[in-house]
C-alpha positions in Angstrom: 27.3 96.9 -36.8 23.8 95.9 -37.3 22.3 92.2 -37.8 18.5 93.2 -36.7 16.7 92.8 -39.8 17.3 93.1 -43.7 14.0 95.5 -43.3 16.4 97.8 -42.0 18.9 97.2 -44.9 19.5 100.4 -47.9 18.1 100.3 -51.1 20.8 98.8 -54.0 21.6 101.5 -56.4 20.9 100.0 -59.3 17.1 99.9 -57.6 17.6 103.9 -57.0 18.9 104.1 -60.7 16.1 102.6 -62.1 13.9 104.9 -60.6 15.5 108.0 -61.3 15.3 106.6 -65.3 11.3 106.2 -64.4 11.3 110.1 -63.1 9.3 111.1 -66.8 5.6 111.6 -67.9 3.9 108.2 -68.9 0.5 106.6 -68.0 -0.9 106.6 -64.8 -1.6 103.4 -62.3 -0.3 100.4 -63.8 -0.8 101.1 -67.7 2.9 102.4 -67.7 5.3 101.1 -70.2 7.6 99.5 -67.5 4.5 98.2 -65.7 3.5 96.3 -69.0 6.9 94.8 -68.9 6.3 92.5 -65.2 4.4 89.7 -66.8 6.6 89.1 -69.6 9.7 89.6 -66.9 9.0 86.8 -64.6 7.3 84.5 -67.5 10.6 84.4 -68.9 12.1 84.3 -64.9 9.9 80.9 -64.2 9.9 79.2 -67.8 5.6 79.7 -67.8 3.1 82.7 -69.0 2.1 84.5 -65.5 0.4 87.2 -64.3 2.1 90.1 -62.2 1.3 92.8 -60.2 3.6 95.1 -58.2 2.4 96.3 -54.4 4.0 98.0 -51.9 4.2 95.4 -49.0 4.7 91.4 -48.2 1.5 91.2 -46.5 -0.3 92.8 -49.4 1.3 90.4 -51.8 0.3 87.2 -49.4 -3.3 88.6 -48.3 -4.4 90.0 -52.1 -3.3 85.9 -53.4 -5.2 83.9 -50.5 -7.9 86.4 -51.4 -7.6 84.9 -54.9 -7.7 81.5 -53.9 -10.0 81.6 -50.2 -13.8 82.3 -50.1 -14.7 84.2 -47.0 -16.5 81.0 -45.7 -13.1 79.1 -46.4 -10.1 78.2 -44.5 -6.4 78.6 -45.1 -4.2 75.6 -43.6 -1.0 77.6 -42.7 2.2 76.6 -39.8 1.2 78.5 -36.5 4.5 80.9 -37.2 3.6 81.8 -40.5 3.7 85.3 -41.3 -0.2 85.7 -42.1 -0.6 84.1 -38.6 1.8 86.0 -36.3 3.1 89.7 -38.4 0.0 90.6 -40.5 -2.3 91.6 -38.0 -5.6 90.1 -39.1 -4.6 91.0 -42.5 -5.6 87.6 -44.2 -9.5 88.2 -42.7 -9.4 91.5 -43.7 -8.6 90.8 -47.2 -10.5 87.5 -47.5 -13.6 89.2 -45.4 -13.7 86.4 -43.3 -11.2 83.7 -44.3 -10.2 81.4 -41.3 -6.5 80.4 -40.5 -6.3 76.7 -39.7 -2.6 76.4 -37.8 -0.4 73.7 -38.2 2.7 72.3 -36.0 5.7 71.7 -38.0 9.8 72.2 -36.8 11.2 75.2 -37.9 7.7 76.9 -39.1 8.0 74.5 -41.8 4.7 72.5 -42.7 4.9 68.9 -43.6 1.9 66.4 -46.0 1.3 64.7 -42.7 0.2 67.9 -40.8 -1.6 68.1 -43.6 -3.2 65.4 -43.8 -4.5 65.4 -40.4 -5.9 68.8 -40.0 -7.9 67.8 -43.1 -8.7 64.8 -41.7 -10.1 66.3 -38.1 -12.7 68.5 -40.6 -15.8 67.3 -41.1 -17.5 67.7 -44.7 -20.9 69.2 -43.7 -22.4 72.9 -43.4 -20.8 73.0 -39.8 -17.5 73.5 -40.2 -15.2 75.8 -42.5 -13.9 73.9 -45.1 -9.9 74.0 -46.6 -9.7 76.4 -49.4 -6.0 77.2 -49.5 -2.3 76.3 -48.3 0.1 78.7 -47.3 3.8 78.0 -47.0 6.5 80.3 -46.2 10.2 80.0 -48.2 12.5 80.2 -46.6 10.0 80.2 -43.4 9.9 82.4 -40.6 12.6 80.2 -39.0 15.0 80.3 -41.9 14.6 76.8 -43.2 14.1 76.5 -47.3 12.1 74.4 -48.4 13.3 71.8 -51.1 12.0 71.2 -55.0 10.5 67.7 -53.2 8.9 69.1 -50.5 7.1 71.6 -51.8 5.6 69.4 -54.7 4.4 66.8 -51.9 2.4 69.8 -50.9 1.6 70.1 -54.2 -0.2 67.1 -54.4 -2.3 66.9 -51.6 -3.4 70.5 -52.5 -4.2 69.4 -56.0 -6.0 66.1 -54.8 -8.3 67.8 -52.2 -9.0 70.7 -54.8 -7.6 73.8 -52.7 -5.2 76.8 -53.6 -1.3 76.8 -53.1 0.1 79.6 -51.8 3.5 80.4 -51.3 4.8 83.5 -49.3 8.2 84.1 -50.7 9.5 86.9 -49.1 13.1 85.7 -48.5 12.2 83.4 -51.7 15.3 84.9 -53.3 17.4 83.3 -50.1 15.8 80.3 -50.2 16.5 80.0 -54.4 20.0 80.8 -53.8 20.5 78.4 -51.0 19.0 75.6 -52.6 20.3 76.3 -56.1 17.0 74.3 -57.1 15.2 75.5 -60.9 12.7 78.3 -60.1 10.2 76.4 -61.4 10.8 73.1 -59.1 10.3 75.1 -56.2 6.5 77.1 -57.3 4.5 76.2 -60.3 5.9 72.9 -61.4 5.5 71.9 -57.7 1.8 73.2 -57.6 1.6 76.3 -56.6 -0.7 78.8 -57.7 0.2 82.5 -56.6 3.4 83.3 -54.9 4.8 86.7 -53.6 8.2 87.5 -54.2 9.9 89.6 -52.3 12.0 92.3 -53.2 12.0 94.7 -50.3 14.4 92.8 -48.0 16.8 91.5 -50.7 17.8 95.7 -52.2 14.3 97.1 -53.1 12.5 100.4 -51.3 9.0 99.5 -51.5 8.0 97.1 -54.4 7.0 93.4 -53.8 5.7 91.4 -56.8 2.5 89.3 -56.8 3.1 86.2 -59.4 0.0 84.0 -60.8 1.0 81.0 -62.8 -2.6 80.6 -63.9 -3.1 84.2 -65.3 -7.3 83.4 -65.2 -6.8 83.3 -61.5 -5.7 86.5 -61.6 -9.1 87.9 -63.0 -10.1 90.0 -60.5 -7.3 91.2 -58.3 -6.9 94.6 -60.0 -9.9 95.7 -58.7 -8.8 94.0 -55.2 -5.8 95.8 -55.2 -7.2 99.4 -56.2 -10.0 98.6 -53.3 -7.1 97.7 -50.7 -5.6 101.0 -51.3 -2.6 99.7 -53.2 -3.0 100.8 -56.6 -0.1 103.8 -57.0 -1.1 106.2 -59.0 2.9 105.9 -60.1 3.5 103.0 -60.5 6.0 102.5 -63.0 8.4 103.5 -60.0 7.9 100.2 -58.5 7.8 98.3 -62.0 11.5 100.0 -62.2 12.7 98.8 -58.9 11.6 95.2 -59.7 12.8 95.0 -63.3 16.4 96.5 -61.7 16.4 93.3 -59.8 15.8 91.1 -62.3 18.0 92.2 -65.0 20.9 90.2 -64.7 19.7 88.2 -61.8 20.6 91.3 -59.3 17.9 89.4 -56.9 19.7 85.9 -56.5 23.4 88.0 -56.0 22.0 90.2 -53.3 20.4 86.8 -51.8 23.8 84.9 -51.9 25.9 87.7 -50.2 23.4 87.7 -47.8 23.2 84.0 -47.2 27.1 83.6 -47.9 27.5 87.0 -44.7 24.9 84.4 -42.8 26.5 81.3 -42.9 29.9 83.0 -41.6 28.5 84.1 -38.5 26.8 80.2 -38.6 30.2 78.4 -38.5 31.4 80.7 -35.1 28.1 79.8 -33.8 28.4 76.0 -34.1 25.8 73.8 -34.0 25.8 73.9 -30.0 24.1 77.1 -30.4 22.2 77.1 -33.2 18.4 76.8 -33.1 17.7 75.7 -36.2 19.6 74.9 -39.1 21.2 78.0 -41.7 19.5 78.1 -44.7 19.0 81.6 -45.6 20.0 85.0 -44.3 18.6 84.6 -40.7 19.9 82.7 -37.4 18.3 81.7 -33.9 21.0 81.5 -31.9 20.9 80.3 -28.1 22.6 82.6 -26.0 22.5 83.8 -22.4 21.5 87.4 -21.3 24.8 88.0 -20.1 26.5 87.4 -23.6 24.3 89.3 -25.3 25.1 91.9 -23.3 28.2 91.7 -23.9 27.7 91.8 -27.8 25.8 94.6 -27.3 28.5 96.3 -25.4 30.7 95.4 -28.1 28.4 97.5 -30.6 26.7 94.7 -32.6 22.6 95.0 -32.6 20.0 92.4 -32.9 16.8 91.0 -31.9 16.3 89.8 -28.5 13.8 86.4 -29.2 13.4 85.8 -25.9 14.5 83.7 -22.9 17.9 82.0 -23.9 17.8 83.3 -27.6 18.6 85.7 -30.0 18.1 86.5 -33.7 20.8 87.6 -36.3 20.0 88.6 -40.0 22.1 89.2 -42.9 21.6 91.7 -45.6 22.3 91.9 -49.3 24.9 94.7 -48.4 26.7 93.2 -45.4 29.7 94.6 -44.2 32.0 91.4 -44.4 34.5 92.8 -41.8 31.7 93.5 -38.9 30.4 89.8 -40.3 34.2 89.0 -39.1 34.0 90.7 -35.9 30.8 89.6 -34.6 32.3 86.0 -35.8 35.3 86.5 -33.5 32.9 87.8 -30.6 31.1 84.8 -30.6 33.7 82.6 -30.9 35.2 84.2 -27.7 32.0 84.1 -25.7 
C-alpha cells in the first residue's frame, strides 16, 4: 500500500497505447507528425498561440525555460524550497552557465509580492550585484499549496513592472488546475507568465514533460538548448504520443482529481491537528510521532519519513481507494 511518491506511480494505458500507435517509421528528432501536433495541442489547451517542446524530465523543462528568460550574470528570485533550489542539483546554473538563485521565505514554499518586493528592494542597481532576471513559482508548490488565478497575477505584475521573466514550474500543475477549478489561462499567461512546465510524468506519463512558451519568439533558441543539454530524442514522437494521450479528452485533469479526491480522504482522518499544511493537491505533511509511523509501517503502508515529528503521504492518479480507506482507518485509530 504505497503513498511515497506519484514518481513511483505506473504509466496510464491510454499513455502505453499511444505509444504502441507511434511504434512506425516517421521523421527523426522532433520533425515527426505527432511532434508537429504539441503547439497546436496546448494553444487550443490555454485559449493562446504557444510554443511546445517535449523533454524527458521536470528539471529539464524548469532549467531549459529560466535559461530562456536568465542571462548567466542574472538572478532568479525563487522560495528557498523550490524545486530548482533544493531537487535539481545545480541544475539551474548548469543550464543558465551561471544564473544565481535569490531565495525567498514564504509558508508553505509559496512566494508572496511582498517577499518580492523586498529581495528587490535589498539589490542595489550598479555593476556590483547580480541583478533579477526571472521569477520562479512552483504550482502546486513543493508543500502542496496551489496557488490561486489572483495570486499568481500579483506576481505577474511586479514581474512585468520590474521587466523580468515569469516562470512557473508546473509539475503537479495538473493538481493544482483541478483543485482550484480556476481557467488555465487565469492561472499562467493571462496572469503573466512567460514559460511554464507541465508535468506529465507524475499525473500517468512514462517520461514526457512539456515545455510551454506563451510568447513563441521567446522560444527562439531553445532547440538548440535542448539538443546541446542532451535532450533531443532521436524518437521523439514517442513522447509527443504520451502527451497528446493526456490531453485528449482531458485524461490529465481526471488523473489529477482522483489523485487529489484519494488525497483529501486520507486529509479528513488526518484532521487539522495533524496536518502541516493545508490539502490542496495530491501530497500531505502530516505530524506524526516515530512510534506511529511505525506502526503504519507495520501495518504495510509506505511513505516518506520528513523528519523529526513528520511524515509525507502522496496520492497517485491510480490510487487504490480501498488502501486510501485503510490507511484512513489506521490513522484515525492512532
Amino acid at each position: 500500500m504505497r503513498f511515497f511518491s506519484d514518481n513511483a506511480a505506473p504509466v496510464c494505458p491510454q499513455v502505453l497505447e499511444a505509444m504502441g500507435k507511434a511504434n512506425h517509421v516517421d521523421t527523426a528528432y522532433d520533425g515527426d507528425a505527432l511532434s508537429e501536433k504539441l503547439d497546436g495541442a496546448f494553444s487550443d489547451l490555454f485559449g493562446r498561440q504557444v510554443r511546445a517542446l517535449w523533454v524527458t524530465t521536470g528539471t529539464a523543462a524548469n532549467c531549459l525555460g529560466l535559461a530562456a528568460l536568465c542571462p548567466p550574470q542574472g538572478a532568479i528570485l525563487c522560495h528557498g524550497q523550490a524545486h530548482i533550489e533544493v531537487d535539481e542539483a545545480g541544475a539551474p546554473g548548469f543550464f543558465t552557465h551561471g544564473a544565481k538563485l535569490i531565495l525567498l521565505p514564504g509558508h508553505g514554499a509559496k512566494v508572496t509580492p511582498e517577499t518580492v518586493e523586498q529581495a528587490c528592494a535589498r539589490i542595489r542597481d550598479d555593476v556590483h550585484q547580480v541583478q533579477p532576471a526571472a521569477l520562479s513559482i512552483t504550482n502546486a508548490t513543493e508543500y502542496g499549496l496551489s496557488y490561486q488565478p489572483d495570486e499568481v497575477a500579483a506576481l505577474g505584475e511586479i514581474a512585468k513592472r520590474r521587466g523580468i521573466g515569469f516562470h512557473l514550474d508546473g509539475a503537479r500543475f495538473a493538481n493544482a488546475a483541478a483543485f482550484t477549478g480556476a481557467d488555465l489561462a487565469d492561472l499562467s499567461w493571462r496572469a503573466g507568465v512567460d514559460v511554464m512546465s507541465f508535468g506529465f510524468v507524475k499525473n500517468g506519463g512514462m517520461n514526457a514533460e512539456a515545455l510551454i512558451f506563451f510568447d513563441p519568439a521567446k522560444a527562439a533558441a531553445v532547440p538548440r538548448l535542448r539538443k546541446r543539454a542532451g535532450h533531443l530524442l532521436s524518437k521523439g514522437r514517442y513522447l509527443a504520443a504520451q502527451i497528446l494521450a493526456m490531453l485528449e479528452n482531458d485524461l490529465w485533469l481526471a488523473n489529477a482529481r482522483a489523485a487529489n479526491q484519494a488525497a483529501a480522504a486520507l486529509a479528513e482522518a488526518c484532521g487539522p491537528e495533524r496536518l502541516v499544511y493545508p490539502v490542496e493537491a495530491n501530497e500531505l505533511f502530516v505530524r506524526m510521532t516515530s512510534d506511529e509511523a511505525a506502526s503504519l509501517i507495520g501495518q504495510g503502508f509506505d511513505f516518506y519519513d520528513w523528519g523529526p515529528g513528520e511524515v509525507r503521504f502522496v496520492t497517485s492518479w491510480n490510487q487504490d481507494m480501498a488502501a486510501v480507506a485503510k490507511l484512513a482507518a489506521a490513522i484515525r485509530a492512532l
